[in-house]
N, C-alpha and C positions, 0 to 999 in steps of 0.2 A: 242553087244547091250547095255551091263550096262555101260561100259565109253559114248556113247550117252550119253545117261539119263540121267549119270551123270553132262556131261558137261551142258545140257540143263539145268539141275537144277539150277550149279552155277552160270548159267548165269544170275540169279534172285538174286542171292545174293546182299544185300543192299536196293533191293527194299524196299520200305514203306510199312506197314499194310494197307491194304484198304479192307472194309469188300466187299464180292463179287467180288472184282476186279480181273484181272488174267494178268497183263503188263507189261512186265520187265521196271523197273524203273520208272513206273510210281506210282504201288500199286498191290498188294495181299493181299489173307487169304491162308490159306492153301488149300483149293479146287482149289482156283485160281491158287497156282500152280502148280498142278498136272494138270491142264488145258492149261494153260502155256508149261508145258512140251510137253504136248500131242499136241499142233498145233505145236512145234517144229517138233517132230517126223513125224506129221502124215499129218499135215492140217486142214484142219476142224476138231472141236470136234464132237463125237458121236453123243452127243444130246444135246438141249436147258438145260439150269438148268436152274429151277425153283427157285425166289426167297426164300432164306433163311435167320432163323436168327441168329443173332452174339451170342446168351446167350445162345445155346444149352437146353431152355427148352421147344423146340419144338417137341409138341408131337404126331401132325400131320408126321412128318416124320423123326423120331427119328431113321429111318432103312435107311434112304434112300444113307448115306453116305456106308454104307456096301453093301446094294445091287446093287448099281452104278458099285465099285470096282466088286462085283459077275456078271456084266453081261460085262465089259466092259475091266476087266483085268485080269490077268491068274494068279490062287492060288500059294503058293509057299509055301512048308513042310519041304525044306531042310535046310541049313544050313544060314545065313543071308547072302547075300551078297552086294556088290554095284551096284545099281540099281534097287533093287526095294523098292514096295511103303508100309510103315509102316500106320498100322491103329492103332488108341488108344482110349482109353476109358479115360473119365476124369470123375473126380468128383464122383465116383461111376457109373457115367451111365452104364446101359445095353450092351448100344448099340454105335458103336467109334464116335466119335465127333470131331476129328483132326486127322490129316493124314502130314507124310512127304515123304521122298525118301533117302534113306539110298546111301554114299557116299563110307563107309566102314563099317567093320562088328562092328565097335565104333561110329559112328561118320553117323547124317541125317542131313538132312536141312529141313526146317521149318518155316514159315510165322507166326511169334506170336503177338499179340498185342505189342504196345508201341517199340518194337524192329526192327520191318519189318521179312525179308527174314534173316537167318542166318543159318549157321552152328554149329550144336550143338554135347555136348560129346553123344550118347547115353547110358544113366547114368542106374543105377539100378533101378530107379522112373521111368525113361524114359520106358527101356526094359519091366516092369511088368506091365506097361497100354497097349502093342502091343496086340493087339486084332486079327490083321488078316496083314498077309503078300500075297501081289499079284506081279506081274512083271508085267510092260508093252509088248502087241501081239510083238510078230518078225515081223521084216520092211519085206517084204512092208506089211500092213494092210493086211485082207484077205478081196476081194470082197465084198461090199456087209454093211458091217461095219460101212459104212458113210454116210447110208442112210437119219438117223437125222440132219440135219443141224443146227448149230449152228451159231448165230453171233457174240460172242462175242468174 
């Protein structure tokens, strides 16, 4: 499952910044693509997202990037590997505010502003904002899961 993930990852590589977007080569954020990822794998996404904003001082739903990951993707304790989704906290926040998918136990990809989609070292700045590590469900989905429909 983690060489999936990963390929579906890269395949967004070079994409452009687009805040809310999720289209390979067209535009992403970083939600867009774990979103992205996830119609690779799956199909449909979970659920509708709710518009969000770009400056992280929303404080309306300041949890919502964590509890998405908590209901939608499976924790991980162990050791880092490739294929699952890194969450991180910036700027002091509480609560994660960017998210990528780790390619190797060095090395994630990420939708940043001014850069698009890339691949990055996961550096020691990078490692100590990871807030929460999930892995994408095992194919096929379990029943039941795709109830929320999404169109984007």
């Amino acid at each position: 499952m983690s060489a999936t993930v990963v390929e579906a990852a890269r395949a967004f590589l070079g994409t452009p910044y687009r805040h809310q977007a999720s289209t390979i080569g067209a535009g992403c954020d970083c939600l867009g693509l774990l979103r992205g990822v996830w119609r690779q794998l799956y199909g449909d996404e979970p659920m509708a997202v709710p518009a969000y904003r770009a400056d992280m001082r929303d404080p309306l739903n300041a949890a919502a990037l964590r509890l998405a990951a908590e209901r939608f993707l499976l924790a991980e304790t162990g050791p880092l590997e490739a294929g699952q989704v890194l969450l991180f906290r910036l700027n002091g926040a509480a609560e994660p505010k960017h998210c990528g998918i780790l390619v190797s136990a060095d090395r994630f990809i990420h939708a940043q502003e001014r850069l698009g989609v890339i691949e990055a070292n996961l550096t020691e700045g990078w490692s100590a904002r990871i807030s929460g590590r999930f892995r994408f469900p095992d194919l096929p989905l379990p029943s039941g899961e795709r109830s929320e429909r999404s169109d984007g």
